[in-house]
KOLTIVO-978174 format. One record per residue (C-alpha): residue number from 0; x, y, z. Coordinates in Angstrom, 1 decimal. Layout:
N
<k->NUM	px->X	py->Y	pz->Z>
...
//
This chain:
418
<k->0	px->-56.8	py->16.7	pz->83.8>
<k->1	px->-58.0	py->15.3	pz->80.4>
<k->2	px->-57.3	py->18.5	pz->78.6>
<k->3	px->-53.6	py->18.9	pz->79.4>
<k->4	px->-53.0	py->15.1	pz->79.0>
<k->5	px->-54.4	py->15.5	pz->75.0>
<k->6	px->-52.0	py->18.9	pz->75.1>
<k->7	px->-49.3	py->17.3	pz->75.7>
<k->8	px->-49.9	py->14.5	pz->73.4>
<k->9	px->-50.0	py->16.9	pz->70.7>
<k->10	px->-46.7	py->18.8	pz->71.3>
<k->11	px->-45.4	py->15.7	pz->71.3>
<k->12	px->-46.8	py->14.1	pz->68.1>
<k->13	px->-45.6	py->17.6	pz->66.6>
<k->14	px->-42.4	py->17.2	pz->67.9>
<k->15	px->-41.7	py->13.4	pz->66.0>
<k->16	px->-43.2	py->15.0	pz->62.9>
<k->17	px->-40.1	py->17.7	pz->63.4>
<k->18	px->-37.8	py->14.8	pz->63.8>
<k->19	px->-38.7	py->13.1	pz->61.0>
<k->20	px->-38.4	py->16.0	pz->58.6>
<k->21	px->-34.9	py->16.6	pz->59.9>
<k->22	px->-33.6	py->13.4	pz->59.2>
<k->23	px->-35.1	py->13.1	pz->55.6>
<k->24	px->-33.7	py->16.7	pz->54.7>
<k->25	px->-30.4	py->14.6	pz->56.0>
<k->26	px->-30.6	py->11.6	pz->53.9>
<k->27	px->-31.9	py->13.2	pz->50.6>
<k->28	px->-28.5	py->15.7	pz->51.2>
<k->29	px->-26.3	py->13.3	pz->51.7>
<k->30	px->-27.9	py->11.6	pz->48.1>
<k->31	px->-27.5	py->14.7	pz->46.5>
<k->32	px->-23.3	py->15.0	pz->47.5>
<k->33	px->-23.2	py->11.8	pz->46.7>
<k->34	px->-24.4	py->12.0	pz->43.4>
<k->35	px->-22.3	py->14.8	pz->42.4>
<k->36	px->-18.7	py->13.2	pz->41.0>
<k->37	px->-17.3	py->16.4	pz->41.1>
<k->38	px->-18.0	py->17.6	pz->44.5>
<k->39	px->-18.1	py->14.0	pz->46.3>
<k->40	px->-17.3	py->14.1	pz->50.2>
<k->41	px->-14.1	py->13.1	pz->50.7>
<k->42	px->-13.7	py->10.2	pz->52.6>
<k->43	px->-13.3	py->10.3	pz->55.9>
<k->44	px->-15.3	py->12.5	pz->56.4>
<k->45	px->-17.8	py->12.8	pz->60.0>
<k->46	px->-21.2	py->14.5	pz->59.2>
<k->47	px->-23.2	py->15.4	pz->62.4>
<k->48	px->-26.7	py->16.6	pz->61.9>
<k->49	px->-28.2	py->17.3	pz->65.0>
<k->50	px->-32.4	py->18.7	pz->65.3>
<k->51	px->-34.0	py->21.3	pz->67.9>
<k->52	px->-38.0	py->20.9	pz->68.5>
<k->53	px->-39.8	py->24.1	pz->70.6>
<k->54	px->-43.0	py->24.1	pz->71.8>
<k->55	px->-45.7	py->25.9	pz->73.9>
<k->56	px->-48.7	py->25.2	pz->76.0>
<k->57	px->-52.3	py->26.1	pz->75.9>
<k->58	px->-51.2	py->29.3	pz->78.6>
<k->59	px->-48.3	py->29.8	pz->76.5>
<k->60	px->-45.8	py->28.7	pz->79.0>
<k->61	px->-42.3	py->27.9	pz->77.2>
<k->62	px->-40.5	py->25.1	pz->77.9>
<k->63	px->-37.3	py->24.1	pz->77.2>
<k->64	px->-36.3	py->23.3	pz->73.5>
<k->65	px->-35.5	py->19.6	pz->72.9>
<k->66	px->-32.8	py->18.1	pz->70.5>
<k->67	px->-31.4	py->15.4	pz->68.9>
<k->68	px->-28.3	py->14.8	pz->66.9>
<k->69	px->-26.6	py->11.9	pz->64.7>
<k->70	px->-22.9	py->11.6	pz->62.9>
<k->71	px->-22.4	py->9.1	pz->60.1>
<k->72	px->-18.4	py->8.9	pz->58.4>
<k->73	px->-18.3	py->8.9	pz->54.5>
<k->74	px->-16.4	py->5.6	pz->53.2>
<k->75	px->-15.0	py->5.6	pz->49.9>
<k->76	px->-16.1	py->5.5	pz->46.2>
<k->77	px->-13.7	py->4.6	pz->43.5>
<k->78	px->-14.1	py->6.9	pz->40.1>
<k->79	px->-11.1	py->6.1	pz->37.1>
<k->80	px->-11.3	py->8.2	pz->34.0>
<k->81	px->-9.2	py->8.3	pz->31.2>
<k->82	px->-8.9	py->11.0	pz->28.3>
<k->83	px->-6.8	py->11.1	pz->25.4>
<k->84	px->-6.4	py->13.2	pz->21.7>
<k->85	px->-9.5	py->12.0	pz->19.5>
<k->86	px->-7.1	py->12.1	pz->16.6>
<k->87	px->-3.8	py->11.7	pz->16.1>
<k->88	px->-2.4	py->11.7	pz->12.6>
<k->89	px->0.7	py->10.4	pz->12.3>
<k->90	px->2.5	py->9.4	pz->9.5>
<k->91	px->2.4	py->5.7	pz->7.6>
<k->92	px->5.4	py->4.4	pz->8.4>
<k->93	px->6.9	py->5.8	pz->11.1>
<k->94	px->8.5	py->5.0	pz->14.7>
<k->95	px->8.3	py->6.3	pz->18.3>
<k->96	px->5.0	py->8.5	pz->17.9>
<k->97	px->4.0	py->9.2	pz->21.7>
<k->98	px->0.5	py->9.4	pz->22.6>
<k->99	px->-1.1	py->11.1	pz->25.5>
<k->100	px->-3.7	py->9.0	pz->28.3>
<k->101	px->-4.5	py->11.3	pz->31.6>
<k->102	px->-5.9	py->9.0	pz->34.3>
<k->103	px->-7.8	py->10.8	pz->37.0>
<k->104	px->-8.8	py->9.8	pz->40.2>
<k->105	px->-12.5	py->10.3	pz->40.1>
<k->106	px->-13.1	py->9.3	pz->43.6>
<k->107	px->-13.2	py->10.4	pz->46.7>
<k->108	px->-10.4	py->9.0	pz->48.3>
<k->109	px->-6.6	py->8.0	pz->47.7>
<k->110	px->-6.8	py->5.5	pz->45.2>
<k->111	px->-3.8	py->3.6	pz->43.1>
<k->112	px->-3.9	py->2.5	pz->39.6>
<k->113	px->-4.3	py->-1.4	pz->39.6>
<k->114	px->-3.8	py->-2.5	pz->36.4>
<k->115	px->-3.8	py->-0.5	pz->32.3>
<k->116	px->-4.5	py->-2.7	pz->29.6>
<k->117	px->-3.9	py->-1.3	pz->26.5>
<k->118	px->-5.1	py->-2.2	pz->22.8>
<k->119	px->-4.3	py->-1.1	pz->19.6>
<k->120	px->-5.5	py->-2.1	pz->16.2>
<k->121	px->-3.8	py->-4.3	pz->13.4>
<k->122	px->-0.9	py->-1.8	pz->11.8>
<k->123	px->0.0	py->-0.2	pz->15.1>
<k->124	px->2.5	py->-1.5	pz->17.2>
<k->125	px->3.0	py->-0.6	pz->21.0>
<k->126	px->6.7	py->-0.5	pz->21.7>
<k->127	px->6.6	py->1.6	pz->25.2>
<k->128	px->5.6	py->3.4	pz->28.0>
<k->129	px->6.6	py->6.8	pz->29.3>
<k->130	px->5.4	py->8.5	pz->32.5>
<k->131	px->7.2	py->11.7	pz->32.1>
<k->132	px->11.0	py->11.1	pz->30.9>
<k->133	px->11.2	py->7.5	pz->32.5>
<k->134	px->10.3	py->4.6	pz->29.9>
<k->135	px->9.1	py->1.1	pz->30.6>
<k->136	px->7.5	py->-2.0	pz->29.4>
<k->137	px->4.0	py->-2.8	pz->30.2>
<k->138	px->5.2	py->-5.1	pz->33.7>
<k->139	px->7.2	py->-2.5	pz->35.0>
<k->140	px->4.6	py->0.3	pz->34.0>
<k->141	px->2.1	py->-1.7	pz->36.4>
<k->142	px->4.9	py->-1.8	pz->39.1>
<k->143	px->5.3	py->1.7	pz->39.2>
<k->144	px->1.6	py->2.9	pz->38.7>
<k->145	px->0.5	py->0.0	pz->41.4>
<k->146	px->3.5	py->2.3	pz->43.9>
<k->147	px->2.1	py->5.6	pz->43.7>
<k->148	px->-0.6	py->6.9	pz->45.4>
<k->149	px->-3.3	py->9.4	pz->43.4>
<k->150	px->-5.3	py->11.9	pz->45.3>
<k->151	px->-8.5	py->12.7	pz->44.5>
<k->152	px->-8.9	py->14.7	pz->41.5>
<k->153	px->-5.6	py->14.3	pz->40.8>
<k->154	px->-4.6	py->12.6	pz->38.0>
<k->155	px->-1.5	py->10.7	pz->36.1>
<k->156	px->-0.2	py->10.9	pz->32.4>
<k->157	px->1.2	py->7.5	pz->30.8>
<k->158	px->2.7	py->7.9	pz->27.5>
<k->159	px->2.3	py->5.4	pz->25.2>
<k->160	px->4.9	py->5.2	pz->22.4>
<k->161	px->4.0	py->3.3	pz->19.1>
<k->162	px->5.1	py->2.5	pz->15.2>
<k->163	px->2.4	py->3.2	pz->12.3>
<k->164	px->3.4	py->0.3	pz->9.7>
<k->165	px->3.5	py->1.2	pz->5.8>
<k->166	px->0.4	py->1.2	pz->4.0>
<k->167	px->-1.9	py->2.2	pz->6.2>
<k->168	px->-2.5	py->5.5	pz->4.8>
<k->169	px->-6.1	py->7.2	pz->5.1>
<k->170	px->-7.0	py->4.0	pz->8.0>
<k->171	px->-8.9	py->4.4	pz->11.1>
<k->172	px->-6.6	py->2.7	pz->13.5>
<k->173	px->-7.9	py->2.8	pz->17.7>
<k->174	px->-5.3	py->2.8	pz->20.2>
<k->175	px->-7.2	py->2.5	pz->23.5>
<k->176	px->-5.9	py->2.8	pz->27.4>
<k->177	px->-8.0	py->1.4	pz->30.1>
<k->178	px->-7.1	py->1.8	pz->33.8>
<k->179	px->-8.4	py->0.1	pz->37.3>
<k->180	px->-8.7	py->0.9	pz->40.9>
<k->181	px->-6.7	py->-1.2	pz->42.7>
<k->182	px->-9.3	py->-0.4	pz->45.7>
<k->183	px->-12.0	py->-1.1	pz->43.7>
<k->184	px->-11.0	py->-3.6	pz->40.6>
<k->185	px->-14.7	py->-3.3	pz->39.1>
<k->186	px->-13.8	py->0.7	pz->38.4>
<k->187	px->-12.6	py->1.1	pz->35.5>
<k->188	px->-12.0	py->4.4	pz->32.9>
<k->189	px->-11.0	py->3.9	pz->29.3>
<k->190	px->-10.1	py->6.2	pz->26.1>
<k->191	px->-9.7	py->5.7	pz->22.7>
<k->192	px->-7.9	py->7.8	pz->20.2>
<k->193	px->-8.4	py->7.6	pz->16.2>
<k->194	px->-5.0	py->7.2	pz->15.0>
<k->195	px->-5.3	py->8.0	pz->11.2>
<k->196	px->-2.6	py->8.4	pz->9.1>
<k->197	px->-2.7	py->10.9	pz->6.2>
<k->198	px->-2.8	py->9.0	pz->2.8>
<k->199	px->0.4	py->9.8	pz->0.7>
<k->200	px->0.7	py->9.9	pz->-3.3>
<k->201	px->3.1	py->8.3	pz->-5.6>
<k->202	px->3.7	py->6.4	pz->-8.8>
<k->203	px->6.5	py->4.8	pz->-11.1>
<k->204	px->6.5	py->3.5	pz->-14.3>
<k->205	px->9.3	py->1.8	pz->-16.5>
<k->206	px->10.4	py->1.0	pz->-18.9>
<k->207	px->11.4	py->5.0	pz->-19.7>
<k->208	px->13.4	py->6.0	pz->-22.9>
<k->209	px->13.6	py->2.2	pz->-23.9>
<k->210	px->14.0	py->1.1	pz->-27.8>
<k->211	px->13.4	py->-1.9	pz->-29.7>
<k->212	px->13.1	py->-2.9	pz->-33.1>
<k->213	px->9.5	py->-4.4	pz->-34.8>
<k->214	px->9.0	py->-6.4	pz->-38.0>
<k->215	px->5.4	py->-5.2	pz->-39.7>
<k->216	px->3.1	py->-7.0	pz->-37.8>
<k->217	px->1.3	py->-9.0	pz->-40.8>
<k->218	px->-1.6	py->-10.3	pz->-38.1>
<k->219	px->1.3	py->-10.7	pz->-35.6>
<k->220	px->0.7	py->-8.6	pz->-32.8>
<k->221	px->2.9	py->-7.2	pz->-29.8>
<k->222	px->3.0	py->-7.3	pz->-26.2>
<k->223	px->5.0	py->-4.7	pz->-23.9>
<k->224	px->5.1	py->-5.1	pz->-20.1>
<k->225	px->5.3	py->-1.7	pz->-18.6>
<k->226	px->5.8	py->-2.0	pz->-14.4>
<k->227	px->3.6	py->0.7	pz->-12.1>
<k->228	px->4.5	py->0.5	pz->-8.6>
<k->229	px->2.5	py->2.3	pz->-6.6>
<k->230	px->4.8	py->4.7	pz->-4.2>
<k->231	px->1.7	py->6.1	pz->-1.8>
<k->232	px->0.8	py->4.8	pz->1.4>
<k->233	px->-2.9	py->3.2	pz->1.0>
<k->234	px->-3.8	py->0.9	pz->-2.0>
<k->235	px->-4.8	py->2.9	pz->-5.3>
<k->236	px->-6.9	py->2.6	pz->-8.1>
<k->237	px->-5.2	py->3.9	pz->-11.3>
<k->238	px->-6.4	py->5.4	pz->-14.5>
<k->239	px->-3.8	py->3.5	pz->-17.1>
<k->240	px->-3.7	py->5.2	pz->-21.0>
<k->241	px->-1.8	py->4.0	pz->-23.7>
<k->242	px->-0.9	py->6.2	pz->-26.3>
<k->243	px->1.2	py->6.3	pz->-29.7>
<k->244	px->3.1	py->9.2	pz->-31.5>
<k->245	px->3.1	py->10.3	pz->-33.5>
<k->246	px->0.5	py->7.3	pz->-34.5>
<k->247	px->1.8	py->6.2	pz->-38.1>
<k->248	px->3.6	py->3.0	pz->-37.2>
<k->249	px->1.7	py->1.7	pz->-33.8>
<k->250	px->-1.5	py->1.0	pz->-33.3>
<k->251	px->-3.0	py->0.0	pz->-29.7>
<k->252	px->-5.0	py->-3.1	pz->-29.5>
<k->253	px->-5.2	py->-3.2	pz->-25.6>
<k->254	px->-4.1	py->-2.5	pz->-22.0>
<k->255	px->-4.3	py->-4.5	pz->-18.9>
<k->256	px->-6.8	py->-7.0	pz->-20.9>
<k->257	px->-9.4	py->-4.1	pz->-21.7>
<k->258	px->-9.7	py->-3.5	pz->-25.3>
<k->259	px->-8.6	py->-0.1	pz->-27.0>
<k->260	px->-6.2	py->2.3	pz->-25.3>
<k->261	px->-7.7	py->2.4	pz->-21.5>
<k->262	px->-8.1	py->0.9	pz->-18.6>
<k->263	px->-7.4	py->0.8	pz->-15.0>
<k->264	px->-5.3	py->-1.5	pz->-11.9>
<k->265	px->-5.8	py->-1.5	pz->-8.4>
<k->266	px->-2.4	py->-1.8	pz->-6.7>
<k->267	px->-1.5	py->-2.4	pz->-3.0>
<k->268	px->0.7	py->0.4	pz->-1.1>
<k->269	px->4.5	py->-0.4	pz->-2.1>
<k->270	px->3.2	py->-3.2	pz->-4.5>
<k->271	px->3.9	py->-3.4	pz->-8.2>
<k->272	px->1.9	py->-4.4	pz->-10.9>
<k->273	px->2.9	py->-5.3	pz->-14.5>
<k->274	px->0.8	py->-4.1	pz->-17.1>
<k->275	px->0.7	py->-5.3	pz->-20.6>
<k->276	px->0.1	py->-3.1	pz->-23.4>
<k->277	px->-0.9	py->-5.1	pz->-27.0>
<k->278	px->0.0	py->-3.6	pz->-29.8>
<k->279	px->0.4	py->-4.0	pz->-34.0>
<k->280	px->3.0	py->-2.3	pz->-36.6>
<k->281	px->1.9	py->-1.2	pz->-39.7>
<k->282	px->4.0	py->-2.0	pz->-42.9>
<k->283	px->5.2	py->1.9	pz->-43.2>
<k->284	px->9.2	py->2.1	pz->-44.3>
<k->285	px->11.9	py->0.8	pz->-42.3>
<k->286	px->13.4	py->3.0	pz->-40.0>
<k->287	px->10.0	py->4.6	pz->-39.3>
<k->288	px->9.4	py->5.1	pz->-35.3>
<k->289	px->6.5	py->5.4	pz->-33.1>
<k->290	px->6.7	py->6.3	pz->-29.0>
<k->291	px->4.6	py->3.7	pz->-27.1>
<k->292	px->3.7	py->5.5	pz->-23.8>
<k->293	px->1.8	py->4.1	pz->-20.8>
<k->294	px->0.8	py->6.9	pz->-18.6>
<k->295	px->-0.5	py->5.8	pz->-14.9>
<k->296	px->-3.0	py->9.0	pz->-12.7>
<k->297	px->-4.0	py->7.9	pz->-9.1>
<k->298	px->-7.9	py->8.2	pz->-9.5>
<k->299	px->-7.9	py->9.9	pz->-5.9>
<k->300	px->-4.9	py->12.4	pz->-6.4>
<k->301	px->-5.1	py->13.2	pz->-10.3>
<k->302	px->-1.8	py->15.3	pz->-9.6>
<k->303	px->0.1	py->11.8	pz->-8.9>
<k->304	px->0.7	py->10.6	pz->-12.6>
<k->305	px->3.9	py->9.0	pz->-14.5>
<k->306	px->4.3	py->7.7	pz->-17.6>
<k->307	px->6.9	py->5.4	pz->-19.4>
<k->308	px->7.6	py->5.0	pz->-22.7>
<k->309	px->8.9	py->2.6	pz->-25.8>
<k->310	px->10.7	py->3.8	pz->-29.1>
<k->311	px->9.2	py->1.3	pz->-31.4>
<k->312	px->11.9	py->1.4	pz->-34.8>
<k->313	px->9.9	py->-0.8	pz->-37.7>
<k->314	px->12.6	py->-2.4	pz->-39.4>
<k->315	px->12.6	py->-4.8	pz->-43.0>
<k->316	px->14.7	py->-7.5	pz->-43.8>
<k->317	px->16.5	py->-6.8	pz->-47.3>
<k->318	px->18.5	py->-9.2	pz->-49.8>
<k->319	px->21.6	py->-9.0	pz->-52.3>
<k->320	px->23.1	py->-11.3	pz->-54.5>
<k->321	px->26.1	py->-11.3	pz->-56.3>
<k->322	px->27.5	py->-13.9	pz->-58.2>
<k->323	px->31.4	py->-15.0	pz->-59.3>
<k->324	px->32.9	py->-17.3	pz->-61.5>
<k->325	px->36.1	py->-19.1	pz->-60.5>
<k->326	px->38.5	py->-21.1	pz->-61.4>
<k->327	px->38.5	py->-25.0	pz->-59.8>
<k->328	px->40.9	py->-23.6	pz->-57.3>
<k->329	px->37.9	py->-20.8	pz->-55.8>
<k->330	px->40.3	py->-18.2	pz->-55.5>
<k->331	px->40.8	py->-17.0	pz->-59.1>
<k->332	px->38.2	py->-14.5	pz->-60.5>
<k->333	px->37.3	py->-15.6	pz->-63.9>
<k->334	px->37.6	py->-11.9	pz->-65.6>
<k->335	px->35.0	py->-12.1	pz->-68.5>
<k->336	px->36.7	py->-9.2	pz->-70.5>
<k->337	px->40.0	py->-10.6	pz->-70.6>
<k->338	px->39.4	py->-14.2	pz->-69.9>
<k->339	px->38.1	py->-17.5	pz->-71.8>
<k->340	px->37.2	py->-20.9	pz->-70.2>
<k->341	px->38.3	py->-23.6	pz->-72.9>
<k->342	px->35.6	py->-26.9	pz->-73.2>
<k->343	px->36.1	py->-29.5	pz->-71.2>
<k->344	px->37.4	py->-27.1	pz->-67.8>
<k->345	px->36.1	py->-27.5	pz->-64.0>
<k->346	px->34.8	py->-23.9	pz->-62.9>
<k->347	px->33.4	py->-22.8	pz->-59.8>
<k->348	px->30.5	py->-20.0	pz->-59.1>
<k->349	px->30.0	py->-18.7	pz->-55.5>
<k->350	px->26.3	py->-17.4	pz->-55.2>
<k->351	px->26.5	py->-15.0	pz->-52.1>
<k->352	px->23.5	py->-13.9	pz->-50.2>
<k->353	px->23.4	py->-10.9	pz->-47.8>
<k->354	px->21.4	py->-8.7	pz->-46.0>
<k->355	px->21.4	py->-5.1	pz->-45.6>
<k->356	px->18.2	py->-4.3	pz->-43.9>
<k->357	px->17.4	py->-3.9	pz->-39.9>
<k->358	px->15.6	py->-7.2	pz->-39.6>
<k->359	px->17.0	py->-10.7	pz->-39.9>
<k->360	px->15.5	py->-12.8	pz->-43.1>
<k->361	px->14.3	py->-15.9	pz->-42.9>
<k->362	px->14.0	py->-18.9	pz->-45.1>
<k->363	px->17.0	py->-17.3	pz->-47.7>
<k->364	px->16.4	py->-20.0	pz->-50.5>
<k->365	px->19.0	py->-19.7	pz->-54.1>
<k->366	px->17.5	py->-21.1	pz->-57.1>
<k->367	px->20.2	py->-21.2	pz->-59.8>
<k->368	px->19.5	py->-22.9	pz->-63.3>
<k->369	px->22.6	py->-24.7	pz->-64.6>
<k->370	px->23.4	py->-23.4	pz->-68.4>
<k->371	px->22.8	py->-25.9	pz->-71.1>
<k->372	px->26.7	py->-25.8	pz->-72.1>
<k->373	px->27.7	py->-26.4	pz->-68.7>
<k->374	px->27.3	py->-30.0	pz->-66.8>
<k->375	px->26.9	py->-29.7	pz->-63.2>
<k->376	px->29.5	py->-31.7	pz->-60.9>
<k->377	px->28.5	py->-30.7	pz->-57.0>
<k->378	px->26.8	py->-28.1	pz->-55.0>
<k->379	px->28.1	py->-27.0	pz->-51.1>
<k->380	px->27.4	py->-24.1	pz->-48.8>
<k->381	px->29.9	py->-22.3	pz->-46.7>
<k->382	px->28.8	py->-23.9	pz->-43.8>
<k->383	px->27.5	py->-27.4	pz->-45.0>
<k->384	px->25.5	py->-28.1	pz->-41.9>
<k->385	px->23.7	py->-24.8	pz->-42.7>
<k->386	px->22.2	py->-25.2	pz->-45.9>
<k->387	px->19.7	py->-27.8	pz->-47.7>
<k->388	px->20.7	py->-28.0	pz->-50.7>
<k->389	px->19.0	py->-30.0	pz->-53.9>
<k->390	px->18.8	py->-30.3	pz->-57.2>
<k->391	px->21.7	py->-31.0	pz->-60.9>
<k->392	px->19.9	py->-29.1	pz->-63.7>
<k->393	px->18.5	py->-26.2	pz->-61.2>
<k->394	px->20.3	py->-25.7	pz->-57.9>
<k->395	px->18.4	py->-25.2	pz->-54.4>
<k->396	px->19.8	py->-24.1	pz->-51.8>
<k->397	px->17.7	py->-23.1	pz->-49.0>
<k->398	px->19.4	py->-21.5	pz->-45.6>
<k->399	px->18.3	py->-22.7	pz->-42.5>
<k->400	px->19.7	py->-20.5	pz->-39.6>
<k->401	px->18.1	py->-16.5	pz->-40.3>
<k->402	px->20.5	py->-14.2	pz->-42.3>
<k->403	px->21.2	py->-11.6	pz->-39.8>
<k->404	px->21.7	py->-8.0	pz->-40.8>
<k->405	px->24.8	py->-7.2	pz->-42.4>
<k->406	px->25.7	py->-10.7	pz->-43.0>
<k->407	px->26.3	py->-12.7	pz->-45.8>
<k->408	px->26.4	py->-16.6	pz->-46.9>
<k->409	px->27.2	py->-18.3	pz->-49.8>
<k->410	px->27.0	py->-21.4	pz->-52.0>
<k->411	px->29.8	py->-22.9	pz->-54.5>
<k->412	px->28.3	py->-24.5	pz->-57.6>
<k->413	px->30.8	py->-26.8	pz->-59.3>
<k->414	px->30.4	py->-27.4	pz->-62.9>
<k->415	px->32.3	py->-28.6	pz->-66.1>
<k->416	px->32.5	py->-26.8	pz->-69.7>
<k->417	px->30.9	py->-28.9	pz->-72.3>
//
């Protein structure tokens, strides 16, 4: 009796041992699927395993197989995931660009989108959302994502719609999307696109075709303010050069602080800057002319370049002087060919001044020695207030105001014939 009580102790221990590997091949399978994203159970689903042990005697008798079977029911697992363009490039500025975020149910059940936050970086603004042809704002976009049921693997595209400010040419600007289960609030999938506008070119610089008229410079030297506005859409560093032509009348002392004829400005997108070019005029004839040009290259685009320029005339001041004799009265000419003053007569000269160069003259001073056989009696300008005048035996008569060009002023000197 001994030996078939051990027998059958050992079919039996044999047949636990089977037992056991059938439900370990069962739990690391149901690891495995669950493991896999892609190729998750769905939920719901009833998984019944069931094990058969066989078995023999010492005589080889058969008995009947023995089996045993369990069902487990796969719950859910939330999965979110969110893809969009890496890069977008639109252009800086510009309005109602639409950008692309696909949000996939990843799990393994029916799930609904709880919540999207967006986020965009400084020079983007968000203005919209689209899902298909219907817009809305950010509330109602959660209203109508939180109302509509995703199957798994299946997935939903929300448009967002945005404005690239100015300036933000050649920028790395995210705009991200992230969305939640509303079954499972911790799940979460987000994306994040580069939006990077291409960097545009452009540059403006005035004065253009502009004159003006320079005195010699005599250690005085000349400033001219020349405006470069930068038309691109990122801030640019500029290559600035001054230049004279054909080079006999100008000389360049500086630009934008730096001495000699170069130098450079960093300018913000849409900004202008004013740049002052320092000049001196040589003492070459009047009339003579030089073109003062400022000519402005973006260092990063050498293709973007302007220039304006400045006719610089050099222009003199220049004197005449005539002088008449009158009688007392100032209106009749004394003709020396065919007339006489008689001793003892009042007589008038009018000392006129005037200038016919391109530059007004400055401190205009007469000096007019009174003949020995005349006795001087009074001294007065055309315009009293105008003139200092002193001096009996020798007249001075200095003009205050500048003798413009093409004008003239004059002095009367009264005297008496000895």
């Amino acid at each position: 009796m001994r030996t078939p009580s051990r027998r059958n102790r050992a079919l039996a221990s044999l047949a636990s041992r089977w037992l056991t590997v059938g439900a370990i091949m069962l739990f690391t399978s149901l690891v495995t699927a669950q493991s896999a994203g892609a190729q998750a159970t769905p939920e719901g689903t009833v998984i019944t395993n069931q094990a058969t042990a066989t078995w023999t005697d010492a005589n080889s008798n058969a008995y009947s197989s023995v089996n045993a079977s369990v069902s487990v029911t796969v719950g859910f697992t939330a999965g979110i995931t969110t893809t969009s363009a890496a890069i977008v490039t639109p252009a800086s500025p510009s309005t109602s660009n639409n950008l692309n975020f696909t949000i996939t149910n990843a799990g393994n059940g029916t799930d609904t989108i709880g919540t999207v936050t967006p986020s965009a970086a400084a020079g983007l603004t968000i203005t919209g959302y689209k899902i298909g042809a219907t817009s809305y704002t950010l509330a109602t976009l959660t209203t109508a994502l939180n109302a509509l049921s995703i199957a798994s693997g299946a997935n939903v595209v929300v448009t967002v719609v945005y404005d690239v400010a100015s300036a933000q040419g050649g920028a790395i600007l995210p705009l991200s999307l992230t969305a939640t289960s509303k079954r499972t609030p911790a799940t979460n999938g987000a994306s994040t696109t580069s939006v990077r506008p291409p960097t545009s070119y452009g540059v403006a610089v005035t004065p253009k075709g502009a004159t003006i008229d320079r005195l010699p410079s005599n250690g005085v030297q000349y400033s001219q303010v020349f405006s470069v506005q930068n038309n691109g859409n990122a801030s640019e560093t500029f290559n600035l050069v001054g230049a004279a032509a054909p080079g006999t009348a100008i000389t360049i002392v500086s630009v934008n602080g730096t001495a000699g004829s170069s130098s450079t400005a960093t300018i913000a997108s849409a900004a202008t800057s004013s740049i002052t070019v320092v000049y001196t005029v040589a003492n070459v004839a009047a009339g003579s002319t030089d073109v003062l040009t400022l000519t402005a290259t973006s260092q990063a685009n050498p293709a973007t370049t302007d220039a304006g320029d400045l006719t610089v005339r050099v222009v003199k001041a220049a004197l005449t002087m005539t002088k008449v004799a009158y009688r007392d009265n100032q209106t009749t000419v004394i003709n020396n060919t065919t007339d006489r003053v008689l001793p003892g007569e009042f007589i008038q000269y009018k000392v006129t001044v005037t200038n016919p160069g391109l530059a007004a003259a400055s401190t205009v001073a007469i000096s007019d020695p009174v003949p020995a056989e005349v006795t001087w009696q009074s001294t007065t300008g055309d315009i009293p207030a105008d003139w200092s005048i002193s001096g009996s035996g020798a007249v001075s008569a200095t003009l205050t105001p500048t003798l413009a060009p093409a004008a003239s002023r004059f002095i009367w000197i009264r005297v008496q014939v000895k």
